[in-house]
C-alpha positions as CSV (number, residue, x, y, z in Angstrom):
1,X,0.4,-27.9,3.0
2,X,-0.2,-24.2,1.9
3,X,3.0,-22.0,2.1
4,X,3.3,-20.3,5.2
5,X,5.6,-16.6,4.7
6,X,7.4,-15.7,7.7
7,X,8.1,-12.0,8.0
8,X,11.5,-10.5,6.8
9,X,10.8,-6.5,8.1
10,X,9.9,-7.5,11.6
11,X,12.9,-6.1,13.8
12,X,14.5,-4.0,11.1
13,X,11.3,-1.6,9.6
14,X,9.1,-2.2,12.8
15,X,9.4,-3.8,15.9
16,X,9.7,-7.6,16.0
17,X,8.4,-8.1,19.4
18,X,4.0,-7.9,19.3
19,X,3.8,-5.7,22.4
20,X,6.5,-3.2,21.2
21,X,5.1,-3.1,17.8
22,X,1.9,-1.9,19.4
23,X,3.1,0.5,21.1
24,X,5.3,2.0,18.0
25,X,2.3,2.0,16.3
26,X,0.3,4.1,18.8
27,X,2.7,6.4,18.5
28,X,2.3,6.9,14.8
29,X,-1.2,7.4,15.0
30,X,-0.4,10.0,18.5
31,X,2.5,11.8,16.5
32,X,1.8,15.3,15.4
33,X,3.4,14.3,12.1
34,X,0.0,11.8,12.0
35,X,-3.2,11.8,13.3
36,X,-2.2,12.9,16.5
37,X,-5.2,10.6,17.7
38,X,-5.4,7.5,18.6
39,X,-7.9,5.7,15.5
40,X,-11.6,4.6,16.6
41,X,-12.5,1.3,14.5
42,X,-16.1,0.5,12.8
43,X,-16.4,-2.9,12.8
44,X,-20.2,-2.6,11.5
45,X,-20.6,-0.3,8.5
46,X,-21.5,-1.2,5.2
47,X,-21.1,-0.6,2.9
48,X,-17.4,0.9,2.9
49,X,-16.8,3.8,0.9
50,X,-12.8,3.7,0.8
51,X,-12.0,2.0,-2.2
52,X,-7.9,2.6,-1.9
53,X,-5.1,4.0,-0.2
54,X,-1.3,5.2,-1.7
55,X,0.8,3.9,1.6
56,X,4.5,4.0,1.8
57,X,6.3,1.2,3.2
58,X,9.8,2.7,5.1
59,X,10.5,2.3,8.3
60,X,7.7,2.9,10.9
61,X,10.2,5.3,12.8
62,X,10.6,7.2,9.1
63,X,7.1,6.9,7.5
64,X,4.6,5.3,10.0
65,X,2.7,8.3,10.6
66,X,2.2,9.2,7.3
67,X,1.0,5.8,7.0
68,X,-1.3,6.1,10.1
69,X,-3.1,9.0,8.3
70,X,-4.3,6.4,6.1
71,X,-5.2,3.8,8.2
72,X,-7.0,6.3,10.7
73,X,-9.6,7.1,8.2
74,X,-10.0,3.2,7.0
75,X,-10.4,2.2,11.0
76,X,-13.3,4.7,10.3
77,X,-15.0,3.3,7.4
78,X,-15.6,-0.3,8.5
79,X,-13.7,-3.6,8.0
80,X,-13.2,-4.8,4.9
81,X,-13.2,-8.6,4.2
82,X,-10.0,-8.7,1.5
83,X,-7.5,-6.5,0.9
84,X,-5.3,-6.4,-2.2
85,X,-1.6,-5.0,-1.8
86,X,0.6,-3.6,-4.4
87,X,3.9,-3.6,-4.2
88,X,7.1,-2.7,-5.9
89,X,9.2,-5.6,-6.2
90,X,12.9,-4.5,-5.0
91,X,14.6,-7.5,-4.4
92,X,14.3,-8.7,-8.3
93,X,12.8,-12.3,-7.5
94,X,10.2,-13.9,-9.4
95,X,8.2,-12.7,-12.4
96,X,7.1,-9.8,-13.8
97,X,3.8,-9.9,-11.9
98,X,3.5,-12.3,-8.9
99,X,0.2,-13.2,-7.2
100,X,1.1,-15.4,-4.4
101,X,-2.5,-17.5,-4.4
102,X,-2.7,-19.3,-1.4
103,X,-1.1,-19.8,2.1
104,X,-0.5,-17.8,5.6
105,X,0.8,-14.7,5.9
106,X,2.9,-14.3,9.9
107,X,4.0,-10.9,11.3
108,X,4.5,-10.4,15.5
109,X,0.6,-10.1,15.3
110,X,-0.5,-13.1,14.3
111,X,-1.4,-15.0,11.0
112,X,-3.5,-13.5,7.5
113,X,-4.7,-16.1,5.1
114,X,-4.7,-15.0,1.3
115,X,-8.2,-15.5,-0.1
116,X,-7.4,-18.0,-2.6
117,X,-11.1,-17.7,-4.1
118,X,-11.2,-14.0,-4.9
119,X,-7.5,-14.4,-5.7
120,X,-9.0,-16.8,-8.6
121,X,-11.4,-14.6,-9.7
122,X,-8.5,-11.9,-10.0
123,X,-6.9,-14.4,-12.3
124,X,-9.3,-15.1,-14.7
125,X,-9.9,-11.3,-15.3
126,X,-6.1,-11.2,-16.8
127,X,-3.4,-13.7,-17.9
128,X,-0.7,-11.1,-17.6
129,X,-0.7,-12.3,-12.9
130,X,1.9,-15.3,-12.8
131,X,0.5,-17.1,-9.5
132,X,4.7,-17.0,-8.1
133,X,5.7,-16.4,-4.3
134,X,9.4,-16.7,-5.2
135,X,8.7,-13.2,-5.4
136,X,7.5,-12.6,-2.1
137,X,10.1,-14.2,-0.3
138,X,12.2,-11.6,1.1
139,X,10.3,-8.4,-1.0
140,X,9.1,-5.3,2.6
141,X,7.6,-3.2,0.7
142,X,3.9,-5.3,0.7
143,X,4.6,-6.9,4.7
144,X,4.9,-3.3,6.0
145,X,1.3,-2.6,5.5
146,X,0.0,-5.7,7.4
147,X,0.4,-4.9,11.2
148,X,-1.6,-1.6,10.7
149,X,-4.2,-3.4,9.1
150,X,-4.2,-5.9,12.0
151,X,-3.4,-3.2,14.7
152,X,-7.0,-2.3,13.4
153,X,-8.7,-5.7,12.6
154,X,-6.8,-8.4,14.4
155,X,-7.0,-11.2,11.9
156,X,-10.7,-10.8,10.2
157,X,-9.7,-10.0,7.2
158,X,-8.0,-11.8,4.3
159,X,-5.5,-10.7,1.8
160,X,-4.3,-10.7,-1.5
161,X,-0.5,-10.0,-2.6
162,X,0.7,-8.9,-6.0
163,X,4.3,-8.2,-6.5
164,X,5.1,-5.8,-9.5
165,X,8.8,-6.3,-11.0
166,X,7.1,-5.6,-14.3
167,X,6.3,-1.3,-14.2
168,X,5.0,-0.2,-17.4
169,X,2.3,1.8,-17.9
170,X,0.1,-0.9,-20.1
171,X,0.0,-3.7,-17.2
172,X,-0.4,-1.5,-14.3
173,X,-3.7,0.0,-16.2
174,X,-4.7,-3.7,-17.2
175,X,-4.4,-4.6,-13.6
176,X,-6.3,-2.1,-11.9
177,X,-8.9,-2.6,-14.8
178,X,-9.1,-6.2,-14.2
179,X,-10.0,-5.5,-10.3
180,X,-12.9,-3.0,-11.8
181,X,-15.0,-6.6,-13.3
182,X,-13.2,-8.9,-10.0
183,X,-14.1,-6.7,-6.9
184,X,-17.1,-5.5,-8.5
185,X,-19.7,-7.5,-5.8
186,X,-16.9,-7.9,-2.5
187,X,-15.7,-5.7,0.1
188,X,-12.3,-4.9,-0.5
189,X,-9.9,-2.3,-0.5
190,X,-6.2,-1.7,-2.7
191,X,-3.4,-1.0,-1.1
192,X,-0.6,0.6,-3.6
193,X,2.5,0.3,-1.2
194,X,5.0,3.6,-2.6
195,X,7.6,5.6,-1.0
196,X,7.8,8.7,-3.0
197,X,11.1,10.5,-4.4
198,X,14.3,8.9,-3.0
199,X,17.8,10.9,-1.8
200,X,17.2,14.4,-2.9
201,X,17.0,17.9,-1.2
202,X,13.6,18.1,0.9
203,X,12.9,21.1,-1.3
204,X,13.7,18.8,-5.0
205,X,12.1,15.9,-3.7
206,X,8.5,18.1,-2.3
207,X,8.3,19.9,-6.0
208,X,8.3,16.8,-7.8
209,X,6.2,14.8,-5.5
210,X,3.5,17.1,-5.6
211,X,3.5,17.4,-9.3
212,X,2.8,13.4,-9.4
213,X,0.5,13.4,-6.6
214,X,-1.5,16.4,-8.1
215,X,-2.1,13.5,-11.0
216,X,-3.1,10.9,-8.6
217,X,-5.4,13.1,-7.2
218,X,-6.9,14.1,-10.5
219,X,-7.2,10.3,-10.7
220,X,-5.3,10.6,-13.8
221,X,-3.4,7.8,-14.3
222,X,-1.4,8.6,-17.7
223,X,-0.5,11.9,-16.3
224,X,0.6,10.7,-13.3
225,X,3.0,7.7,-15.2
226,X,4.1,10.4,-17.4
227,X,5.2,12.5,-14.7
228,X,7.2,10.2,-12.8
229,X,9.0,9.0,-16.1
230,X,9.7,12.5,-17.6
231,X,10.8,14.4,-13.9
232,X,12.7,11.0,-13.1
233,X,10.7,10.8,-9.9
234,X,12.0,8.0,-8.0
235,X,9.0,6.8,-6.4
236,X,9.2,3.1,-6.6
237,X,5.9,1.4,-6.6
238,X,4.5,3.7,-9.5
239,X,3.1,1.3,-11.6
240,X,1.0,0.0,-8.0
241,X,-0.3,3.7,-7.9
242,X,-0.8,3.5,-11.4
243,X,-3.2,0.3,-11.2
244,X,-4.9,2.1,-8.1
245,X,-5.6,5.1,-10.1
246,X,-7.2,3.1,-13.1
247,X,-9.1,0.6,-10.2
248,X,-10.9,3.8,-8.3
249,X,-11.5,5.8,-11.7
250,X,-13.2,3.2,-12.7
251,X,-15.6,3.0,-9.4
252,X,-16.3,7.1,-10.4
253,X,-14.2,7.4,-7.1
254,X,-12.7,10.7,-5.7
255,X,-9.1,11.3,-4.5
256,X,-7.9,12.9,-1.3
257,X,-3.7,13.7,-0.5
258,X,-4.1,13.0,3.2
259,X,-0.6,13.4,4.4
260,X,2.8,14.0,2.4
261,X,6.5,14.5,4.5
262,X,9.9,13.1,4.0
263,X,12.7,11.6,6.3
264,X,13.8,14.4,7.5
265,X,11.2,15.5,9.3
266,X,12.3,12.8,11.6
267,X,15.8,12.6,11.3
268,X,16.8,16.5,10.8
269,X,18.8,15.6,7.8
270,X,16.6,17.7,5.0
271,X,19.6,17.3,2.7
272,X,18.9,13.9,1.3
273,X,15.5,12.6,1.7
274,X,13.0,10.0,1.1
275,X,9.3,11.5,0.3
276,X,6.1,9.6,2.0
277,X,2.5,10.4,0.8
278,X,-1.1,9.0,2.1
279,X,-3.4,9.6,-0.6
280,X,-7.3,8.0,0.1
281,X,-9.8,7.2,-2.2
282,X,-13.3,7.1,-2.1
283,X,-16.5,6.5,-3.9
């Protein structure tokens, strides 16, 4: 029987109750810190021209609107039939690189299936993916980004998580490389799940976001490593943006910073915050 991950976020990062998490969701899209419109979804266009998103992964009530940026423009662009999540592995389980190849994926909204058969095709494009849902197990920071997608899609789409424990600059740019040759004929889109600079002044934490973020825009992916390592910018899936930034470079994509605030433009407290940035790519 395939393994079947129940979720671990539901209740504590969003609501654990389907109707509720709709309606917090609305609201993230409605917010004036988001869209401030409710998102209109193209089931029928192809093909896509959103090749990735940057997403962060707190709390809805912290960073869901910054997320809905992100989402409101992919709602826009059609529906994709995989998508591929990066995420920071914080709980230090599993290997250096986790793929978990097969099973169900549950949040309040219903069941995702991974697609094992692109997920394969993934795999033979680099030996450095251990197939590993040890890692998985109790890791947010890749779960968070599902009820969006299925706020917009329901279940008609598949997925496929990777789990990065392993952040160094050489693997995340092998790993976006290695989607370039496996996504090259299917109709997907990479998610790289990041919050940005953690517990600083809002002042600290905005000048050395933007200093990474005017990398990721630039789509370039050394500068942007380089950055975070020599600012000691705390963002912690930057070897999942890294692999995103090698990925759309490769397509000849372009790079948009949709959305950037920080936790306390919701809780008041600008004294120690957590930055959140939506950053979209397309060809």
């Amino acid at each position: 029987m395939p393994p079947f991950r129940r979720p671990i976020a539901s209740g504590q990062f969003y609501e654990a109750n389907a109707e509720a998490l709709k309606l917090q969701i609305n609201s993230c899209f409605l917010s004036n810190l988001g869209p401030g419109k409710l998102p209109e979804v193209n089931f029928h266009s192809h093909p896509r021209k959103i090749v990735g998103l940057v997403c962060p992964h707190a709390g809805y009530m912290y960073s869901g609107m910054v997320a809905a940026s992100g989402f409101f423009e992919l709602a826009k662009d059609g529906l994709p039939d995989t998508v591929i999540i990066f995420g920071p592995n914080h709980t230090g389980y599993g290997s250096g690189l986790s793929l978990m190849r097969e099973g169900i994926w549950k949040t309040p909204l219903g069941n995702i299936q991974i697609d094992t058969e692109l997920a394969d095709v993934l795999l033979s494009e680099t030996n450095i993916i251990d197939i590993d849902e040890t890692a998985h197990r109790f890791e947010h920071s890749i779960e968070v980004q599902l009820p969006f997608l299925q706020y917009l899609y329901g279940n008609k789409f598949k997925i496929i998580p990777i789990c990065f424990l392993m952040q160094d600059y050489n693997s995340a740019v092998e790993v976006g490389s290695a989607l370039i040759e496996a996504l090259d004929t299917h109709n997907a889109v990479v998610i790289a799940s990041s919050d940005m600079t953690h517990y600083e002044s809002a002042k600290q934490a905005e000048k050395k976001d933007h200093s990474a973020l005017d990398a990721v825009t630039a789509l370039d992916a050394h500068r942007f490593y380089e950055t975070v390592e020599t600012q000691n910018i705390t963002a912690c899936g930057y070897a999942p943006i890294t692999a995103l930034i090698t990925y759309a470079q490769g397509l000849n994509a372009q790079a948009e910073l949709l959305s950037y605030h920080n936790s306390g433009d919701t809780s008041g407290d600008y004294s120690s915050v957590v930055g959140y940035a939506s950053v979209l790519f397309r060809k």
